[in-house]
N, CA, C and O atoms as a printed pandas DataFrame, in Angstrom:
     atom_number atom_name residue_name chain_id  residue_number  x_coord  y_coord  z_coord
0              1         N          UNK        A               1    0.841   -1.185    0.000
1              2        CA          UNK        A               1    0.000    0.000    0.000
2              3         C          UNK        A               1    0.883    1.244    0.000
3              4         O          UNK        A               1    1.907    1.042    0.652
4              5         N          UNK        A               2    0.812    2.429   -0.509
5              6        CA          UNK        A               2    1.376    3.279   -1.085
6              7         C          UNK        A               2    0.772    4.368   -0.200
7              8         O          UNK        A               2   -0.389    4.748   -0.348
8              9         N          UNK        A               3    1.771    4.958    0.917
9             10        CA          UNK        A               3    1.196    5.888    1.475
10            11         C          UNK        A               3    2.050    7.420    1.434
11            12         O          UNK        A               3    2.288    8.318    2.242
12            13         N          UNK        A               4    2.227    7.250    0.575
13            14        CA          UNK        A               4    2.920    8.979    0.323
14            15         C          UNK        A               4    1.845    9.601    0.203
15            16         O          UNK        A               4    0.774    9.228   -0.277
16            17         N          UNK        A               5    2.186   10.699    0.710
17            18        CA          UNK        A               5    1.409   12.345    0.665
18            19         C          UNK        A               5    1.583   12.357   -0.756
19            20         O          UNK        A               5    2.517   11.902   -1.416
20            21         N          UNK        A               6    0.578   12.928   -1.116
21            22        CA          UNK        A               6    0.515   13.646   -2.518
22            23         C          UNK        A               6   -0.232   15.109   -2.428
23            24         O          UNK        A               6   -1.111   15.604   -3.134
24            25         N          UNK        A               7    0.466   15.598   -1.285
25            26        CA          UNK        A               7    0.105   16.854   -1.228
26            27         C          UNK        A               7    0.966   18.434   -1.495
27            28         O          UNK        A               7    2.176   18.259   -1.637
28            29         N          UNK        A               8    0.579   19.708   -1.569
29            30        CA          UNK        A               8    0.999   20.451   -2.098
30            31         C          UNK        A               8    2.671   20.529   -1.889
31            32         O          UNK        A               8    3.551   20.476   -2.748
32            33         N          UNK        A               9    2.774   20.671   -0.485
33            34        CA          UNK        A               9    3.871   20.137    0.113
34            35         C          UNK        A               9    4.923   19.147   -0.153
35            36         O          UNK        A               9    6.120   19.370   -0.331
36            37         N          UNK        A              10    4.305   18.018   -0.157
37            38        CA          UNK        A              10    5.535   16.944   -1.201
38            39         C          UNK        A              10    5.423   16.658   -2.646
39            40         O          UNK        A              10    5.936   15.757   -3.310
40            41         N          UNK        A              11    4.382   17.944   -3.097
41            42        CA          UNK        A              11    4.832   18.057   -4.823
42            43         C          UNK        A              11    5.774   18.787   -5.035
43            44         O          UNK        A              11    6.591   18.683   -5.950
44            45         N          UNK        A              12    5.709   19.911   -3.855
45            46        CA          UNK        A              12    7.465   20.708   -4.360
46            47         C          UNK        A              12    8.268   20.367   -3.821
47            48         O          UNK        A              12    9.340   20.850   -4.186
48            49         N          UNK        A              13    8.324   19.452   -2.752
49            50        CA          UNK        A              13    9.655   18.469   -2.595
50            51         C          UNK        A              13   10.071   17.350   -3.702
51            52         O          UNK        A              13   11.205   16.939   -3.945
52            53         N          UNK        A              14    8.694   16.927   -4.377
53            54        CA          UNK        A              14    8.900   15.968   -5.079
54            55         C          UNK        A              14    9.904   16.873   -6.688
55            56         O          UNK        A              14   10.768   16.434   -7.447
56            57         N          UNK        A              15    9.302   18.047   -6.606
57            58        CA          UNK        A              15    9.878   18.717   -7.737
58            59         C          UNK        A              15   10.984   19.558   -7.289
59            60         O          UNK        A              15   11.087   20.565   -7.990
60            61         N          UNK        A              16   11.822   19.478   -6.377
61            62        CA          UNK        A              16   13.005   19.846   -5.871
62            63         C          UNK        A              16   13.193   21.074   -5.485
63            64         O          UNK        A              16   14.255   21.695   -5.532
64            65         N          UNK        A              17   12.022   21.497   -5.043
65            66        CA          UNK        A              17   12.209   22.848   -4.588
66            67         C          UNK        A              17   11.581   23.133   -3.099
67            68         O          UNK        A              17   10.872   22.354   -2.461
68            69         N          UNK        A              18   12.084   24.646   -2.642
69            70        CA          UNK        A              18   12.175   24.302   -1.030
70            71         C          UNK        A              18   10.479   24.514   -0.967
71            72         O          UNK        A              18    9.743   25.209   -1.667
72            73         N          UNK        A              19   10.139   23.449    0.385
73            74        CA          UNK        A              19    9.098   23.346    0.374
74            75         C          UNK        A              19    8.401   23.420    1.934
75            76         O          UNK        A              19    8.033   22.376    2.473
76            77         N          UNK        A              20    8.296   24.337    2.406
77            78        CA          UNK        A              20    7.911   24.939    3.612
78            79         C          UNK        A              20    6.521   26.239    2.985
79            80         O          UNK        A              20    6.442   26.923    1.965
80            81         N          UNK        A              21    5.785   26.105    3.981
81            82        CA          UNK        A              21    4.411   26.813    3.868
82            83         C          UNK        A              21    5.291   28.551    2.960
83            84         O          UNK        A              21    4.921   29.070    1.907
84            85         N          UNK        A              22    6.343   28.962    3.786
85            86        CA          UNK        A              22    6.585   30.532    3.566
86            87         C          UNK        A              22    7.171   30.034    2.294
87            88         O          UNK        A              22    6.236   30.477    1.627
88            89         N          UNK        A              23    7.965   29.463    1.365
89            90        CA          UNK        A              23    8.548   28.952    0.730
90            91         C          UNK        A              23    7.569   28.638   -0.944
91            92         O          UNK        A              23    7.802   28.852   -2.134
92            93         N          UNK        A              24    6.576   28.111   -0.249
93            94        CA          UNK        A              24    5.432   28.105   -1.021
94            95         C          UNK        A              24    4.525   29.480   -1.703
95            96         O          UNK        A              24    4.007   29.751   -2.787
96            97         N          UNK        A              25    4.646   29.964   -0.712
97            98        CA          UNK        A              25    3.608   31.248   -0.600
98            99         C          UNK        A              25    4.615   31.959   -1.447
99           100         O          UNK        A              25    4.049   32.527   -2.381
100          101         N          UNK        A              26    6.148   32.153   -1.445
101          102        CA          UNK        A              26    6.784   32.791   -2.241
102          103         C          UNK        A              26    7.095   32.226   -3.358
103          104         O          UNK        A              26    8.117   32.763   -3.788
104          105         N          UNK        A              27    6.700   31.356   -4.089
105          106        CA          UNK        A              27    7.390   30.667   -5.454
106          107         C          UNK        A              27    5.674   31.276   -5.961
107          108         O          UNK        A              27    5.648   32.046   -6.921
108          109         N          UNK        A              28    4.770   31.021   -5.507
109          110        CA          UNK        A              28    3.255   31.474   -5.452
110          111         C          UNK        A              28    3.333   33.166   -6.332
111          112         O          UNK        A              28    3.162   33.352   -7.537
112          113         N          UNK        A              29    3.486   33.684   -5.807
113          114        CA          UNK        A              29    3.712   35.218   -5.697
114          115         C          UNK        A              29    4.429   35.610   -7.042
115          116         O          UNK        A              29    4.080   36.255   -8.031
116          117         N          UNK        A              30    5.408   35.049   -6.720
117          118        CA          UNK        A              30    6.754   35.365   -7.479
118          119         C          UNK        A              30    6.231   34.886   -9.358
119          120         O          UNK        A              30    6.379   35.609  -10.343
120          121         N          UNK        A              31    5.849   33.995   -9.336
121          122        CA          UNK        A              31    4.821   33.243  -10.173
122          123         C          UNK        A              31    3.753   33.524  -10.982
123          124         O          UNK        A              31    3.582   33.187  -12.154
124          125         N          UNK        A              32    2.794   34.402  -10.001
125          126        CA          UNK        A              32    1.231   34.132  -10.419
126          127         C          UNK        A              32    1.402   35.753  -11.362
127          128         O          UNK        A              32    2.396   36.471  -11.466
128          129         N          UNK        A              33    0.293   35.890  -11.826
129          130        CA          UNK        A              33   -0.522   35.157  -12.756
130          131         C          UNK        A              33    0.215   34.265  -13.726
131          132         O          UNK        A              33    1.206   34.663  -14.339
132          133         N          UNK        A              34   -0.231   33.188  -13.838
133          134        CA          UNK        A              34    0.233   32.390  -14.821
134          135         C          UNK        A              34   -0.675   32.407  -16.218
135          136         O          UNK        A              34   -1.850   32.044  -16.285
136          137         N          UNK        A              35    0.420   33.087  -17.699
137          138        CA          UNK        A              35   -0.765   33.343  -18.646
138          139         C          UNK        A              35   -1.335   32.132  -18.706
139          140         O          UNK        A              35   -0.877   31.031  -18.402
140          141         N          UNK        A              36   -2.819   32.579  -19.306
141          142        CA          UNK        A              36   -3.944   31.873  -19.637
142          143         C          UNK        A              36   -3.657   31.272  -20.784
143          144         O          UNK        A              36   -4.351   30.290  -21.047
144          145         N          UNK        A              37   -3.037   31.501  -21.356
145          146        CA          UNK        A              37   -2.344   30.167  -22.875
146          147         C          UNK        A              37   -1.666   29.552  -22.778
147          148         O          UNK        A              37   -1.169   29.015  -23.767
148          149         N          UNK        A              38   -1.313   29.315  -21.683
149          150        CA          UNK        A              38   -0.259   28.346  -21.233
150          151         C          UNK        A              38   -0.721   27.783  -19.972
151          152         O          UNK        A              38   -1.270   28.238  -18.968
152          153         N          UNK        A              39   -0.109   26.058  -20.560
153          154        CA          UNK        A              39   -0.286   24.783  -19.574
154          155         C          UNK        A              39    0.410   24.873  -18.295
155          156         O          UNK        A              39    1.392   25.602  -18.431
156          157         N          UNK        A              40    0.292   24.416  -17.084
157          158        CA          UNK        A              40    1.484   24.662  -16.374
158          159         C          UNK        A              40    2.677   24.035  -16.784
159          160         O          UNK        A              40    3.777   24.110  -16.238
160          161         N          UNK        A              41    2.367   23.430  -17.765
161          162        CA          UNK        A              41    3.444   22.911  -17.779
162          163         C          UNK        A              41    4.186   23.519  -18.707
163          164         O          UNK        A              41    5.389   23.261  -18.734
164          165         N          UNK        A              42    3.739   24.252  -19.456
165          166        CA          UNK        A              42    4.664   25.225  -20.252
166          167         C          UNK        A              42    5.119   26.407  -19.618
167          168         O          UNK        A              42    5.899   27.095  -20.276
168          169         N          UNK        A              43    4.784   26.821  -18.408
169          170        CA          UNK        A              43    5.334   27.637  -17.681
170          171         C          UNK        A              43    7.060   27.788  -18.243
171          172         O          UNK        A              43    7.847   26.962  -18.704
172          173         N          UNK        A              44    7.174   29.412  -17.914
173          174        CA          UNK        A              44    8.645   29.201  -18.333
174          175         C          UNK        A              44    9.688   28.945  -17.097
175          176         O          UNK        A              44   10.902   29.020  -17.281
176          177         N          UNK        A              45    9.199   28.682  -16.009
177          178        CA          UNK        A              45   10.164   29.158  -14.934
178          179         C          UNK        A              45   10.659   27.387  -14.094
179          180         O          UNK        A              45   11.436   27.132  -13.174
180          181         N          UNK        A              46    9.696   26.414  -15.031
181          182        CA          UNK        A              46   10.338   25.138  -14.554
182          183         C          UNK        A              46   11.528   24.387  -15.137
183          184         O          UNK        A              46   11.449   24.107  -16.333
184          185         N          UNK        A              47   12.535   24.049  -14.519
185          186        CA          UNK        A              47   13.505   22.895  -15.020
186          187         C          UNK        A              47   13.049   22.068  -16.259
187          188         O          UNK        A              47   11.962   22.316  -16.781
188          189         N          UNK        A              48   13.844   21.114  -16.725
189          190        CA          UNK        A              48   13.279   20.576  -17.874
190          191         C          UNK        A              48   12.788   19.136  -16.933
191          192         O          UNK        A              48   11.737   18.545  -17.179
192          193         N          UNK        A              49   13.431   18.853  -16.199
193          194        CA          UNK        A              49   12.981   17.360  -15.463
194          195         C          UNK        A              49   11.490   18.137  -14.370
195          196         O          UNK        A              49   10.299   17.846  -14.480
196          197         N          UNK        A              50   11.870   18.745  -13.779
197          198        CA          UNK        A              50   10.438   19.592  -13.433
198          199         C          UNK        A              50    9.124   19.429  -14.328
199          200         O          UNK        A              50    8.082   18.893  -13.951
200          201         N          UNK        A              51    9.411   20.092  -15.808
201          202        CA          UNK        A              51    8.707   19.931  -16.795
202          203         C          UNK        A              51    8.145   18.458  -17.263
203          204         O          UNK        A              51    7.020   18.212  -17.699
204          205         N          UNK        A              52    9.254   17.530  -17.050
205          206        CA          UNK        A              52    8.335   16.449  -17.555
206          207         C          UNK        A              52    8.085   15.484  -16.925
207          208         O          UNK        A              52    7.709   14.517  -17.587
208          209         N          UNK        A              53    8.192   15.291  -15.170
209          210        CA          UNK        A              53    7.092   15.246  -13.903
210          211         C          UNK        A              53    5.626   15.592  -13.983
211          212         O          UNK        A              53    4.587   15.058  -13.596
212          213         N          UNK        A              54    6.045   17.048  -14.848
213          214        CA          UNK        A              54    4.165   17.423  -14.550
214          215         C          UNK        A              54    3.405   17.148  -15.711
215          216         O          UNK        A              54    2.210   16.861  -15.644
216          217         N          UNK        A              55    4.233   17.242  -17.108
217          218        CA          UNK        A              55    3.343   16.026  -18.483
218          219         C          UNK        A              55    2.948   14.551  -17.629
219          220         O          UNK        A              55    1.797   14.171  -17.415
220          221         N          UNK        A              56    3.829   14.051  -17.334
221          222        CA          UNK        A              56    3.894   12.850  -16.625
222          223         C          UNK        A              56    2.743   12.501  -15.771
223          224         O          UNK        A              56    2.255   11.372  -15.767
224          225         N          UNK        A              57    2.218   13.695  -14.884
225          226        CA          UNK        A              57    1.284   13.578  -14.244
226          227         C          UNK        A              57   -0.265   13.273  -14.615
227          228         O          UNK        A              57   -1.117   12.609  -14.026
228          229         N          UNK        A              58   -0.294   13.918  -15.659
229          230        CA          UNK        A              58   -1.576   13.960  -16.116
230          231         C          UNK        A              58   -1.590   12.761  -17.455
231          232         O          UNK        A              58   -2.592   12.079  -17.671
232          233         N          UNK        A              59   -0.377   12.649  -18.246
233          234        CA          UNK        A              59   -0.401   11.546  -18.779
234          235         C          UNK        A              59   -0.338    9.866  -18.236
235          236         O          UNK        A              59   -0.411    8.823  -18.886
236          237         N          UNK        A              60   -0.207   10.059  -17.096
237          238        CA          UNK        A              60   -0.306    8.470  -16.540
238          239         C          UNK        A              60   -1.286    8.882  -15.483
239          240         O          UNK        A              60   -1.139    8.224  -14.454
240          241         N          UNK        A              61   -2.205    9.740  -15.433
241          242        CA          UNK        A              61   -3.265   10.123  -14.347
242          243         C          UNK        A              61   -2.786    9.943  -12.979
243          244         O          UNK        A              61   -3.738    9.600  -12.277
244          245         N          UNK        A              62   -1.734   10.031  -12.332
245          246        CA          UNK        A              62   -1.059    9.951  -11.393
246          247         C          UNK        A              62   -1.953   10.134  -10.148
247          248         O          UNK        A              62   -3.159   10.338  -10.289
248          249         N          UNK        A              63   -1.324   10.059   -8.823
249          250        CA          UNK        A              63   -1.802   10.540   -7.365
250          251         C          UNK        A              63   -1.626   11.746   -7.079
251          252         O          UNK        A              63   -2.068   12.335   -6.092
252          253         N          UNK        A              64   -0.550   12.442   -8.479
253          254        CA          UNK        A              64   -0.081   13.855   -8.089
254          255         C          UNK        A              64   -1.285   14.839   -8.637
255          256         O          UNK        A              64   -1.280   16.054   -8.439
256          257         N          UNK        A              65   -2.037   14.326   -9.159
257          258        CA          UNK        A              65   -3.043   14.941  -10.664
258          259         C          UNK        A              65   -3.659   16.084   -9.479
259          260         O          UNK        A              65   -3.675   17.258   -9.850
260          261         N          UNK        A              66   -4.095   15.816   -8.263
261          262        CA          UNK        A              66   -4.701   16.593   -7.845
262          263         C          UNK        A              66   -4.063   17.955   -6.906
263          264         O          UNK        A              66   -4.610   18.994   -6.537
264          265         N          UNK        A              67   -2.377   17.320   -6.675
265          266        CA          UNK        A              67   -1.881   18.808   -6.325
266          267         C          UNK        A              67   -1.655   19.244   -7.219
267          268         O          UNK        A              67   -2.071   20.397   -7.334
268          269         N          UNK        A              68   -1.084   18.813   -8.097
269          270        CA          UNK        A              68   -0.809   19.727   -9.074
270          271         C          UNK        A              68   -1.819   20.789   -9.931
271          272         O          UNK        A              68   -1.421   21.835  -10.443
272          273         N          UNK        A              69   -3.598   20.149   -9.983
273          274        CA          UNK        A              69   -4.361   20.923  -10.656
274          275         C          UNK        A              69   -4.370   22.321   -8.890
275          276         O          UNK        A              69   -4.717   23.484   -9.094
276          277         N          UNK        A              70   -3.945   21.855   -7.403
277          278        CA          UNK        A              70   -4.359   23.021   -7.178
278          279         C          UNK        A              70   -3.365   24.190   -7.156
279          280         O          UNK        A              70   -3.728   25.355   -6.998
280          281         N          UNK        A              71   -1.469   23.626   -7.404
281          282        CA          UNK        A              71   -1.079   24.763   -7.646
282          283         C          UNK        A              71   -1.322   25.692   -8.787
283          284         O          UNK        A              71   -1.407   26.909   -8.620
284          285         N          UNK        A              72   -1.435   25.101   -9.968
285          286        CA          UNK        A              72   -1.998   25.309  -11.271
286          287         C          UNK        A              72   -2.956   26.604  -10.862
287          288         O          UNK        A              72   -2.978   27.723  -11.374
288          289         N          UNK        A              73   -3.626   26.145   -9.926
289          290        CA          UNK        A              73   -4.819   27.086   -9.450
290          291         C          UNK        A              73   -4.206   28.257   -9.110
291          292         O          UNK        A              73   -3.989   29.232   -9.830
292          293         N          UNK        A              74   -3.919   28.073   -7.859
293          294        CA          UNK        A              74   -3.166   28.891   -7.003
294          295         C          UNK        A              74   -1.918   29.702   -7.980
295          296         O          UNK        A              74   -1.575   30.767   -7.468
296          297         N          UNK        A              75   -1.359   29.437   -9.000
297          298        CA          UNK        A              75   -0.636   30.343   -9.714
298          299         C          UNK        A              75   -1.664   31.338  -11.046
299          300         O          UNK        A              75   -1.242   32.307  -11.677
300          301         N          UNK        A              76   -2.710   30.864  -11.130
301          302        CA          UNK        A              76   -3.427   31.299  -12.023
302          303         C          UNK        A              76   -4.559   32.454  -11.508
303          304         O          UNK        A              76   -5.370   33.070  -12.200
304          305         N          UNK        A              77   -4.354   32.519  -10.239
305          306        CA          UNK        A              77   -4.508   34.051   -9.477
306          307         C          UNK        A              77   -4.252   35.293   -9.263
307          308         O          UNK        A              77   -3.085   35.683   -9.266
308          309         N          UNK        A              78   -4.872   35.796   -9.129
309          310        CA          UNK        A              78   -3.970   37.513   -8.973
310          311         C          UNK        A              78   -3.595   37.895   -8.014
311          312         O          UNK        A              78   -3.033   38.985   -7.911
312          313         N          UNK        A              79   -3.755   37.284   -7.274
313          314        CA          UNK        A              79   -3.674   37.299   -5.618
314          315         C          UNK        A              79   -4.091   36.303   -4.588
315          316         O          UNK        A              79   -5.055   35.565   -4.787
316          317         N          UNK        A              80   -3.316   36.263   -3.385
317          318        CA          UNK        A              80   -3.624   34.963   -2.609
318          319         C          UNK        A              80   -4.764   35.406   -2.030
319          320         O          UNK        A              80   -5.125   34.863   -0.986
320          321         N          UNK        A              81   -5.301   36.146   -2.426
321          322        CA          UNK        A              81   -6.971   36.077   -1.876
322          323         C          UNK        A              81   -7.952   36.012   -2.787
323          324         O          UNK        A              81   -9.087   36.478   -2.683
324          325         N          UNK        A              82   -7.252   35.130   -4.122
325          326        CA          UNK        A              82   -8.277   35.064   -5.585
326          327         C          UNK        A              82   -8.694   36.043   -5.873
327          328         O          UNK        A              82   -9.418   36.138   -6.864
């Protein structure tokens, strides 16, 4: 049985970046708005192995599918108060 977190938290550990709540909130920021013609995964600001973790995700429907649609979210804001 497979009990990893697949939460927001160990998606950016899983994607190698520092991953603490303040840590978050600033890659967030630094980030958002993310244009609207673009996938997250075409984002320009990910690694290339970064990049194809998150094809990966949605092409093998992964456990990650669902943090990842909420950073997706959360960068596609104008603000952390939506």
């Amino acid at each position: 049985m497979d009990t990893t977190r697949h939460d927001l938290k160990a998606l950016f550990a899983q994607l190698g970046l520092p991953h603490d709540a303040e840590d978050i909130a600033t890659f967030i920021d630094q980030h958002r708005p993310l244009d609207p013609a673009l996938t997250l995964a075409e984002a320009p600001f990910w690694q290339p192995a970064q990049r194809e973790f998150l094809l990966e995700t949605f092409a093998d429907d992964s456990d990650w599918v669902e943090a990842v649609d909420k950073l997706d979210a959360m960068l596609r804001h104008r603000d952390r108060h939506g």
